[in-house]
C-alpha positions as CSV (number, residue, x, y, z in Angstrom):
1,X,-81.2,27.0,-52.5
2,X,-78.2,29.0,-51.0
3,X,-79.3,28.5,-47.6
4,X,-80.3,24.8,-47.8
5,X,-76.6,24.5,-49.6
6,X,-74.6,27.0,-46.8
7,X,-76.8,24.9,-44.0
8,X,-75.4,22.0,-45.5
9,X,-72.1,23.2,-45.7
10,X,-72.2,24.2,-41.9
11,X,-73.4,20.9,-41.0
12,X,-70.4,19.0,-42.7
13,X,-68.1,21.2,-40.8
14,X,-70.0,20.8,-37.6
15,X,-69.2,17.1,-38.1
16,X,-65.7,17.7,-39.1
17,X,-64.7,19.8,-36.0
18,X,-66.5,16.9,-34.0
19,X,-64.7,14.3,-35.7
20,X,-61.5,16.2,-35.4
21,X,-62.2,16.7,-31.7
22,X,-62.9,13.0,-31.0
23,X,-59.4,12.1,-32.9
24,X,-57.5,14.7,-30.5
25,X,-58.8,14.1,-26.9
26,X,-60.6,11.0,-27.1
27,X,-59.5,8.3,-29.8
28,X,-57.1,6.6,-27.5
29,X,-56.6,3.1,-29.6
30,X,-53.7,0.9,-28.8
31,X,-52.4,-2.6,-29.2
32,X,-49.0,-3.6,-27.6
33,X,-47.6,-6.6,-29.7
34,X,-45.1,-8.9,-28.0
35,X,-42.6,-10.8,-30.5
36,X,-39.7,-13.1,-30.1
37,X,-37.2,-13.7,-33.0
38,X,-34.9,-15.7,-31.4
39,X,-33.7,-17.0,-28.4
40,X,-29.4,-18.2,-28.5
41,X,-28.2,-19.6,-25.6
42,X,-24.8,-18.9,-23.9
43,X,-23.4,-22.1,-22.3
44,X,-20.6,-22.2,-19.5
45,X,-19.7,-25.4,-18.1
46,X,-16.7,-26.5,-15.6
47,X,-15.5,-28.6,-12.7
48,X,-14.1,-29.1,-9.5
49,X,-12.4,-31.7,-7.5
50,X,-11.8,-32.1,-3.5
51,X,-12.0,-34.3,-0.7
52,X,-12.8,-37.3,-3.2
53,X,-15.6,-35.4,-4.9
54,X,-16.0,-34.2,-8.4
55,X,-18.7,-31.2,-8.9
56,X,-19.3,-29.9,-12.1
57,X,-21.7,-26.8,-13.0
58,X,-23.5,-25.6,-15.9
59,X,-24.6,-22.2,-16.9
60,X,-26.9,-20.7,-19.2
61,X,-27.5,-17.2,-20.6
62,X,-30.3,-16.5,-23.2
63,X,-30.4,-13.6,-24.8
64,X,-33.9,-12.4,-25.9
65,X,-34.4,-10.9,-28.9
66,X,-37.3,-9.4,-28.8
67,X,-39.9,-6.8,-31.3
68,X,-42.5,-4.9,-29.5
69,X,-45.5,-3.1,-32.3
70,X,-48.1,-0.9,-31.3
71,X,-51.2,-0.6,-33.8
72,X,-53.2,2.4,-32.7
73,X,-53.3,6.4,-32.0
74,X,-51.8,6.5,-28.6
75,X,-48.0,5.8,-27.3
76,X,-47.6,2.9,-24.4
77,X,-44.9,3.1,-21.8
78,X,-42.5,-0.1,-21.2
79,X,-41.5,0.5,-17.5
80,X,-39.8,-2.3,-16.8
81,X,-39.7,-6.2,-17.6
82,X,-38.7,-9.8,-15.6
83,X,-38.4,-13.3,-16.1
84,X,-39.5,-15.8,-13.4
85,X,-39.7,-19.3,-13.6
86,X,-43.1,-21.0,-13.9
87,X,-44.4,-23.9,-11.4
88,X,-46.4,-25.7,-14.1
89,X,-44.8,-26.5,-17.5
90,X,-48.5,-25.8,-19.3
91,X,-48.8,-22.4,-18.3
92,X,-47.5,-19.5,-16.6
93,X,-47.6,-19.6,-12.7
94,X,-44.9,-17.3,-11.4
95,X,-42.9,-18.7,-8.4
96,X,-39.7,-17.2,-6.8
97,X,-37.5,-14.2,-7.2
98,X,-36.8,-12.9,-10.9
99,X,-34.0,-14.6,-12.6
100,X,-31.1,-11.5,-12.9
101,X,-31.1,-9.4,-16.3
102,X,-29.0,-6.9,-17.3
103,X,-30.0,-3.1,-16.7
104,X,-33.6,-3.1,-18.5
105,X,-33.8,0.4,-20.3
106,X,-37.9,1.7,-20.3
107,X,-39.2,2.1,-23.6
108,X,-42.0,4.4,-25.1
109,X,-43.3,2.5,-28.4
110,X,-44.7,5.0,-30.2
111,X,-48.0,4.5,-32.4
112,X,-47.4,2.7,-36.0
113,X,-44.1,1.7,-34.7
114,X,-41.8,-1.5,-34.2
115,X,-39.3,-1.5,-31.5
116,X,-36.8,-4.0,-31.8
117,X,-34.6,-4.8,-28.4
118,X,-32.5,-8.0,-26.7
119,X,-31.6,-8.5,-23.1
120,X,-30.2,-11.7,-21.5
121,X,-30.7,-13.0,-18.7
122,X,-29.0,-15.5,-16.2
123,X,-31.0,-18.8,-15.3
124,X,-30.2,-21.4,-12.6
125,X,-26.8,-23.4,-12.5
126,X,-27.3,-27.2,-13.2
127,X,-24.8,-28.3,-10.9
128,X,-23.5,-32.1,-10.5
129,X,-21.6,-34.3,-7.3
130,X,-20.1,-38.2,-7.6
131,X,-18.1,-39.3,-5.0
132,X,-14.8,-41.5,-6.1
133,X,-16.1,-44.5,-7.8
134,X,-19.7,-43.0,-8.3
135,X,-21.1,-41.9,-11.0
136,X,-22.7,-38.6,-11.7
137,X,-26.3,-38.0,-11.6
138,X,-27.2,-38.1,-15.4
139,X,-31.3,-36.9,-14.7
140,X,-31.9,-34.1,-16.7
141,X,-34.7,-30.8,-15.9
142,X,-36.8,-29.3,-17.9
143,X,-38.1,-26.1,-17.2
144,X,-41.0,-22.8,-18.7
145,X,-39.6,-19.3,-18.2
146,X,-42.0,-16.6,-18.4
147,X,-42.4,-12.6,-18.7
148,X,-43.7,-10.1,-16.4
149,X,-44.2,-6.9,-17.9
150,X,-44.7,-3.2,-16.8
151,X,-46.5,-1.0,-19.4
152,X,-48.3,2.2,-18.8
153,X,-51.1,3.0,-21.2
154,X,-51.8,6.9,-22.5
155,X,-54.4,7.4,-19.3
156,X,-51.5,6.6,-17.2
157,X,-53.0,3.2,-15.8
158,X,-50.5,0.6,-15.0
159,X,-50.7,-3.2,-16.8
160,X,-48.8,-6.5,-15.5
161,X,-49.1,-8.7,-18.3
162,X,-47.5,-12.5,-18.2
163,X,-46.6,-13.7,-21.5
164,X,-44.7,-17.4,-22.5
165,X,-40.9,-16.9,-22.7
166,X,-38.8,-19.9,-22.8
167,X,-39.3,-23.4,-22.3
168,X,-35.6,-25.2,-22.0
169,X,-34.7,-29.3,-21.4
170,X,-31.5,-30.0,-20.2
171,X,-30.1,-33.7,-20.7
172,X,-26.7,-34.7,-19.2
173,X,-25.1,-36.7,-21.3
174,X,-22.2,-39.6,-19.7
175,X,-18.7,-38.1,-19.8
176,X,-17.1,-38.4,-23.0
177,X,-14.0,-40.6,-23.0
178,X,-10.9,-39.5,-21.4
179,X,-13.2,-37.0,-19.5
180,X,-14.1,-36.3,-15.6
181,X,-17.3,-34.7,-16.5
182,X,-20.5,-34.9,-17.6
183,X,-21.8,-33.5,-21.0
184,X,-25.0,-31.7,-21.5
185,X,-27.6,-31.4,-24.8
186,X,-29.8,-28.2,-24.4
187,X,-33.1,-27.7,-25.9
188,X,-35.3,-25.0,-26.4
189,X,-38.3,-23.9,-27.3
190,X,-40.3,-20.1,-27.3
191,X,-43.1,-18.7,-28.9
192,X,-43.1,-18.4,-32.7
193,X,-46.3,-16.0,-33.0
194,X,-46.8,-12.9,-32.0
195,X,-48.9,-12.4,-28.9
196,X,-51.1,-9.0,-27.5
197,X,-50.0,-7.8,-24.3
198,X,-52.5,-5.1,-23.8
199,X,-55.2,-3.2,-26.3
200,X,-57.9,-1.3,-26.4
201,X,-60.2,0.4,-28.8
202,X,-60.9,-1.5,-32.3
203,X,-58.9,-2.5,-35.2
């Protein structure tokens, strides 16, 4: 009965130390969450006149405020991340340079963690002309901003996921009275539930 209950014994931590090793070397789980909480918008607007023409300009600068979570054993690497603009308004279809962002700083999200970070970035000038006795071009844009990100998972592979960003709608409003130039309404819109950049293993 002592050797049936010591073979037992040795069996259990024959599995252990198997277990153990498996959770060391091999148990590389991860899930990189992407999360935004809000999106404000910096507007700058202003005008010009010369040579019988008024120009007037519009500028925007979001600020992303974003959460990245990582559910899982192993830590993922944030190299870098950009925002393009999107030739289709359904999905993303990256076209273009990057719009500019401040400096992005790379970010190691540990497992079990949350990482919360913003950056803004600058989009495109709306930018108006009329003529003396012409009226300014009231047509607004719409537009679907999207992310390109770097990661590095724990085997050192590298990931390019695209994820939504920002879909904005600019209407241009007729000067109010009094005024030279034209008024804008911005809307926006971005992604209210979380969405998985890259995983592996199961949860």
């Amino acid at each position: 009965m002592r050797g049936f209950s010591s073979a037992v014994l040795s069996l259990a931590a024959m599995g252990l130390s198997t277990v153990t090793t498996y959770l060391t070397f091999f148990d590389a789980r991860y899930t990189l969450t992407q999360a935004i909480a809000d999106v404000p918008i910096q507007l700058q607007s202003g005008g010009g006149y010369s040579d019988g023409e008024a120009d007037a300009y519009f500028r925007f600068f979001p600020t992303f405020d974003l959460i990245l979570s990582n559910r899982g054993t192993r830590p993922v690497v944030v190299s870098d991340l950009e925002i393009y603009r999107s030739a289709a308004m359904d999905q993303c279809e990256l076209t273009g340079e990057p719009m500019f962002m401040q400096d992005f700083q790379p970010v190691i999200v540990e497992p079990g963690t949350v990482s919360p970070f913003s950056v803004e970035v600058s989009l495109p000038n709306l930018e108006r002309s009329a003529r003396d006795g012409e009226a300014f071009d009231l047509s607004g844009e719409e537009a679907l901003y999207c992310f390109q990100w770097t990661l590095f998972d724990p085997n050192g592979r590298r990931h390019e996921p695209i994820a939504e960003a920002l879909t904005v709608r600019y209407t241009l409003l007729p000067p109010p009275e009094g005024e030279r130039y034209p008024d804008i309404n911005v809307e926006k819109d971005f992604p209210r539930r979380p969405e998985r950049l890259i995983s592996r293993g199961f949860f």
